[in-house]
C-alpha positions in Angstrom: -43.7 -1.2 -118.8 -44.2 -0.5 -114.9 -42.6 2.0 -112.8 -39.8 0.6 -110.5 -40.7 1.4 -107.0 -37.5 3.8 -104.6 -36.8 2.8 -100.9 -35.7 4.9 -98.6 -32.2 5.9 -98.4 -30.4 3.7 -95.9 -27.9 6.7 -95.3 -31.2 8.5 -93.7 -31.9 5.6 -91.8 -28.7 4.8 -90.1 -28.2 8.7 -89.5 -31.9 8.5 -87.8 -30.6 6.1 -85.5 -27.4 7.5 -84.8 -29.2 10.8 -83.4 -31.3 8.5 -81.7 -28.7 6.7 -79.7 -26.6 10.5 -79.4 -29.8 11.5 -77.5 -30.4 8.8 -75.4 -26.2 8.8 -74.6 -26.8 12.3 -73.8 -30.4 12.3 -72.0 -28.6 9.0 -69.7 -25.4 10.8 -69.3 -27.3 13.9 -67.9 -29.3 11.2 -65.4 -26.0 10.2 -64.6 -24.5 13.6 -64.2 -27.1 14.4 -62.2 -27.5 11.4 -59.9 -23.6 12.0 -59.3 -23.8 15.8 -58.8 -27.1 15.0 -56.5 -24.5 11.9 -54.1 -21.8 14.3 -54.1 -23.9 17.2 -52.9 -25.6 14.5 -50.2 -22.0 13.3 -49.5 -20.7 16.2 -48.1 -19.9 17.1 -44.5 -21.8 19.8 -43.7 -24.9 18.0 -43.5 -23.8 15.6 -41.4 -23.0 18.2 -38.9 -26.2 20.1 -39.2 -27.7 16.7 -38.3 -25.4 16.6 -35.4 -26.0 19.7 -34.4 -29.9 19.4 -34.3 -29.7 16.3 -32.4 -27.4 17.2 -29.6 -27.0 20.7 -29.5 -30.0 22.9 -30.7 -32.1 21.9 -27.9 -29.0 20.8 -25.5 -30.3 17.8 -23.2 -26.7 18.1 -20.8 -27.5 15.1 -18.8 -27.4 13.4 -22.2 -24.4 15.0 -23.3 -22.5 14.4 -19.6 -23.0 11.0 -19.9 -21.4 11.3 -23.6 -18.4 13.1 -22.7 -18.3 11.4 -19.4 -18.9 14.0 -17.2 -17.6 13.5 -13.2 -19.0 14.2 -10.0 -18.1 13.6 -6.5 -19.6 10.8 -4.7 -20.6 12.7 -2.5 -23.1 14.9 -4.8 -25.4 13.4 -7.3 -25.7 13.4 -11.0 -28.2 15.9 -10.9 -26.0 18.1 -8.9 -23.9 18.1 -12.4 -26.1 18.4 -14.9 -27.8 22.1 -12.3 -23.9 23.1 -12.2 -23.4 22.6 -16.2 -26.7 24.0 -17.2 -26.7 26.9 -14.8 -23.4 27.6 -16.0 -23.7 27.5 -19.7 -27.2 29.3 -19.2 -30.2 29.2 -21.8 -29.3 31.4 -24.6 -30.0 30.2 -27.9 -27.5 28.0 -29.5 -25.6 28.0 -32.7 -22.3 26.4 -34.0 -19.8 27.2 -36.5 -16.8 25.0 -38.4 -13.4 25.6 -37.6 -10.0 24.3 -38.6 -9.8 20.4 -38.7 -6.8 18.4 -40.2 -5.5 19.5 -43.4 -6.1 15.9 -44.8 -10.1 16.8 -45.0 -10.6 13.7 -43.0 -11.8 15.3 -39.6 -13.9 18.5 -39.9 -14.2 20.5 -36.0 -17.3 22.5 -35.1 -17.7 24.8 -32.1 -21.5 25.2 -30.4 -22.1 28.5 -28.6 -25.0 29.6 -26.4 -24.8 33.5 -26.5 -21.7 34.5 -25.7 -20.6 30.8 -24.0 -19.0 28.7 -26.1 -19.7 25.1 -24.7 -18.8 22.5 -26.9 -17.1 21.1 -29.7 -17.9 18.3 -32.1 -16.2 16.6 -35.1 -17.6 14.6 -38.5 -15.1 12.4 -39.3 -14.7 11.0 -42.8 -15.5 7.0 -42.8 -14.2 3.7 -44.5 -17.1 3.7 -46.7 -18.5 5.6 -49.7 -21.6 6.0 -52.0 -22.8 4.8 -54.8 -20.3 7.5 -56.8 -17.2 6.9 -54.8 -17.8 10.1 -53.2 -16.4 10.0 -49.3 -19.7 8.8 -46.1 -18.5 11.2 -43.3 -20.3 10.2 -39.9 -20.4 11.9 -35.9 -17.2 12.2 -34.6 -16.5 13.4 -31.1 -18.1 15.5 -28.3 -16.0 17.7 -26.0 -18.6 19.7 -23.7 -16.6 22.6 -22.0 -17.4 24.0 -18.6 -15.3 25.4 -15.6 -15.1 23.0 -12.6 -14.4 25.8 -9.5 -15.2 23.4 -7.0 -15.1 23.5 -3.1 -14.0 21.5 -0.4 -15.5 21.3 3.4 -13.8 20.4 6.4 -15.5 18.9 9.6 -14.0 18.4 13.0 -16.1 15.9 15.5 -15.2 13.3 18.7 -14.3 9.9 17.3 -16.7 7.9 17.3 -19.2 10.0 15.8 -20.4 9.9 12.2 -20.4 13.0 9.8 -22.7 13.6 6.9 -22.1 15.3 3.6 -25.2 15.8 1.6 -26.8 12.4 3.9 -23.5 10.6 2.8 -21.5 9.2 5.7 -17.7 9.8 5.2 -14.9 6.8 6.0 -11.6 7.0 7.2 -10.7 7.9 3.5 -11.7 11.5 4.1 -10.3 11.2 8.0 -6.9 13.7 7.5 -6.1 14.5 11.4 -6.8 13.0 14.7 -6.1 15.2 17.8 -6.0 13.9 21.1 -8.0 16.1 24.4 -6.4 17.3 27.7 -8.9 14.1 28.5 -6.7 11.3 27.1 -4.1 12.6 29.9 -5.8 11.3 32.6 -7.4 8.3 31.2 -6.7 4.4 33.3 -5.0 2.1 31.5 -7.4 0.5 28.3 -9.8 3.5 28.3 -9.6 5.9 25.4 -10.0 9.6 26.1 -11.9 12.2 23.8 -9.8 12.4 19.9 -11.0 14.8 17.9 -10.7 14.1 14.2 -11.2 15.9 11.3 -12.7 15.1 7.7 -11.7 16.9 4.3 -13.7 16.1 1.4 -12.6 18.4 -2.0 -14.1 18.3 -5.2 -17.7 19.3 -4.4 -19.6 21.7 -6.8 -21.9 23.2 -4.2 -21.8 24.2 -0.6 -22.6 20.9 0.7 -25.2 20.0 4.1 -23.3 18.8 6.8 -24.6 16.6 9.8 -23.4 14.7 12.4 -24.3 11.9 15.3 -22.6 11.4 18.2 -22.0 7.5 18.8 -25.8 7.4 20.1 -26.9 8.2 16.7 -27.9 11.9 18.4 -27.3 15.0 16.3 -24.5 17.2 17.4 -24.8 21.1 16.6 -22.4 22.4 14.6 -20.8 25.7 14.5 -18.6 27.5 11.5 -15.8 29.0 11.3 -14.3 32.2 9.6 -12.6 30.1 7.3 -15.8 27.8 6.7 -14.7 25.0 8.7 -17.5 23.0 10.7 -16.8 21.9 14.6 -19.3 19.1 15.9 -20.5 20.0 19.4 -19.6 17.0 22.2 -22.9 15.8 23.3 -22.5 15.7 27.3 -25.0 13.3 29.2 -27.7 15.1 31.0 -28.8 11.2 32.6 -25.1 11.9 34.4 -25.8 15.0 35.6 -29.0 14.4 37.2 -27.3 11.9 39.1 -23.6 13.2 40.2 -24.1 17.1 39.5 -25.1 17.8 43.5 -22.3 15.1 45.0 -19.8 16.8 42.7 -20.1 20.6 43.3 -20.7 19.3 47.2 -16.9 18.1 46.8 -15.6 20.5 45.4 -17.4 23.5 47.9 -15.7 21.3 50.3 -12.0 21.2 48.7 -12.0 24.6 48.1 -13.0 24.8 52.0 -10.4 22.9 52.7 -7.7 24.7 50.6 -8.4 28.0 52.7 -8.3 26.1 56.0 -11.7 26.1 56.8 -12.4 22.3 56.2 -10.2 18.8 57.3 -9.3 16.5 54.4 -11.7 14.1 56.2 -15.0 16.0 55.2 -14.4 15.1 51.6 -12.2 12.5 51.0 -14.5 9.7 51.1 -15.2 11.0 47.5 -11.5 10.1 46.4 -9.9 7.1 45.1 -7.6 6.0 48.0 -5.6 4.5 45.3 -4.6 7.7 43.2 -1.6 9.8 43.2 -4.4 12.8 43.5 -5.6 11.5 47.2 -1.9 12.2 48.2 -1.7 15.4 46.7 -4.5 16.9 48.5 -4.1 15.2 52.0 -0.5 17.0 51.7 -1.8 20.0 50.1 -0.1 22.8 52.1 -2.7 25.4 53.2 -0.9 28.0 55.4 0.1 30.8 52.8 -4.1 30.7 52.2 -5.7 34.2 52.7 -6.7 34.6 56.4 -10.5 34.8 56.7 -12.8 34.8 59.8 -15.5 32.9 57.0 -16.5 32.2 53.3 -19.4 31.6 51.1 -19.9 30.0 47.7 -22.1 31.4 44.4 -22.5 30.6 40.9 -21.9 27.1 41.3 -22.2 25.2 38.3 -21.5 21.7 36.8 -21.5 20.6 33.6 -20.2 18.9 30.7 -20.8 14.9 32.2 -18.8 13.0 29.3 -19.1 9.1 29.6 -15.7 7.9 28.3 -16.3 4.1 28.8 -18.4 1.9 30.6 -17.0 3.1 34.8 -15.3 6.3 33.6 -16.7 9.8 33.1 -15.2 13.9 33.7 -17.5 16.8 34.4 -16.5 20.4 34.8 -17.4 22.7 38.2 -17.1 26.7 38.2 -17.7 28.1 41.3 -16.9 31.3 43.5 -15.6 31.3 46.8 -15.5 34.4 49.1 -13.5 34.7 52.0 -14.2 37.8 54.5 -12.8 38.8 57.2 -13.5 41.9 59.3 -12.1 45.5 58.3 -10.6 43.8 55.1 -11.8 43.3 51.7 -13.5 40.6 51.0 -11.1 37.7 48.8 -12.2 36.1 45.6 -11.5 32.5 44.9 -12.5 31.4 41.6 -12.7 27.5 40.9 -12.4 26.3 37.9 -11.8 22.2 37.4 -12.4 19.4 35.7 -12.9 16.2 37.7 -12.5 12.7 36.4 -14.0 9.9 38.2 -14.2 5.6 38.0 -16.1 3.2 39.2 -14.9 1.6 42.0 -17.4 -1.4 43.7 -20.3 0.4 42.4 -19.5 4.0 43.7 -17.9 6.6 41.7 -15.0 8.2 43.0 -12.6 11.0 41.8 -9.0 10.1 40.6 -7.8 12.8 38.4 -8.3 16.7 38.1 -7.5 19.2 35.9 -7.5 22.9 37.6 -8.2 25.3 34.4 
């Protein structure tokens, strides 16, 4: 009789594939464990602020980060200006940065970036809407804050109306126009002529020392002087055509009027050079001259005159210094000193004197 063939136990088989399905389980759930351990590691914050950091800060471009954190300027200065101010301040040391305290919900993690000893900057990683494949939180860039001090300085000019001042080639408006201050001029102005306003310009907020020019109303440069406390005055530009023309006739009148007011000259040597029509013709035809010093003759030096000032079209002033001596014998000689400014109009083509003001 043949022997009966034995099968393999089934309890060995079904153990056999229980171990093999425990190790796969176990092999998969260590993939797992290590695919989640891997996001969550990925996930977190810090890396997205080392990102941050090496994009924006560890080679700091501050024109860049200006025009993040919307950095200001005056219009009178450029964005260059700016960036030089913010860069020279912060300096070149080398940068780092550093977490600090963010909100106690986790959601908003706060960074300060330093450059040496100047801390210049702050950044955030904020937690987002969305998360990875493991429910583990995305955190992205937050916000930029880029400190620096702002000790700005302001300039003021003073120049004749009418002409146009220039901060850094930049002509200001009446927006920066803060005074307007009228000459001894506009006091003897005829009716519809404007004397000489001086006005003054303020502009603040400027980083740097600015360059200041400015034209008189012929588009020619004025010079420009400074004050102790910094303020610029625009020179008047006087017309040198003017003075070429009138300078002789007008020191020749007033040689004469001072002649006259020592009673040594009759009104009628030099009042062909005044306007009949002015209360000034009056006052010097009944200009009292007998309590002048008694002289037996007189001379005149350092005659000068300048400062020939075109108001409007017929009306200009000038200003004549001169020195009158008077002598007379076994007395001291006498010292007159003239000092005035003349104003004179057109009058049927001939300019003639209508106003003075004795300095």
């Amino acid at each position: 009789m043949a022997a009966k063939k034995r099968g393999f136990p089934y309890f060995y088989t079904i153990l056999a594939l229980l171990l093999l399905i425990g190790i796969i389980a176990v092999a998969y759930g260590l993939t797992l464990l290590n695919r989640w351990m891997a996001d969550y590691e990925a996930s977190q914050p810090k890396y997205v602020a080392e990102r941050m950091f090496r994009e924006y800060f560890a080679d700091p471009d501050y024109a860049e980060l200006l025009r993040l954190t919307g950095g200001q300027h005056s219009e009178f200065e450029t964005y260059d200006d700016l960036v030089r101010y913010v860069s020279d301040q912060i300096g070149s040391g080398e940068t780092e940065y550093r977490g600090v305290t963010g909100d106690l919900s986790g959601d908003m993690l706060k960074y300060v970036v330093s450059a040496g000893d100047v801390r210049f900057a702050q950044f955030t990683v904020v937690k987002s809407d969305e998360v990875t494949e493991f429910g583990n939180p995305i955190y992205s860039y937050g916000d930029i804050q880029l400190f620096y001090m702002t000790d700005t300085v302001s300039v003021t000019v003073t120049a004749p109306a009418g002409a146009t001042v220039y901060i850094n080639g930049i002509a200001l408006d009446s927006g920066e126009l803060v005074s307007s201050a009228e000459t001894e001029s506009c006091s003897h102005m005829p009716d519809g002529v404007t004397g000489l306003v001086m006005n003054t310009y303020t502009v603040s907020g400027l980083l740097y020392d600015p360059e200041v020019e400015v034209t008189d109303r012929d588009g020619i440069a004025c010079e420009l002087t400074r004050g102790e406390d910094g303020a610029y005055t625009a020179a008047v530009n006087y017309s040198e055509e003017l003075k070429n023309e009138y300078a002789d006739m007008i020191i020749d009148f007033t040689e004469k009027y001072a002649a006259y007011t020592a009673a040594n000259l009759r009104f009628s040597a030099f009042s062909a050079r005044l306007d009949k029509s002015s209360e000034l013709y009056e006052q010097i035809r009944t200009l009292a001259t007998n309590t002048v010093f008694a002289n037996d003759g007189y001379k005149f030096v350092n005659q000068t005159a300048e400062e020939f000032y075109m108001y409007d079209e017929g009306v200009f002033s000038c200003h004549v210094k001169l020195t009158q001596i008077l002598w007379r014998a076994n007395r001291d000689d006498y010292y007159v000193y003239v000092d005035i400014v003349f104003y004179l109009h057109e009058i049927n083509g001939e300019y003639l004197i209508y106003s003075m003001d004795v300095q």
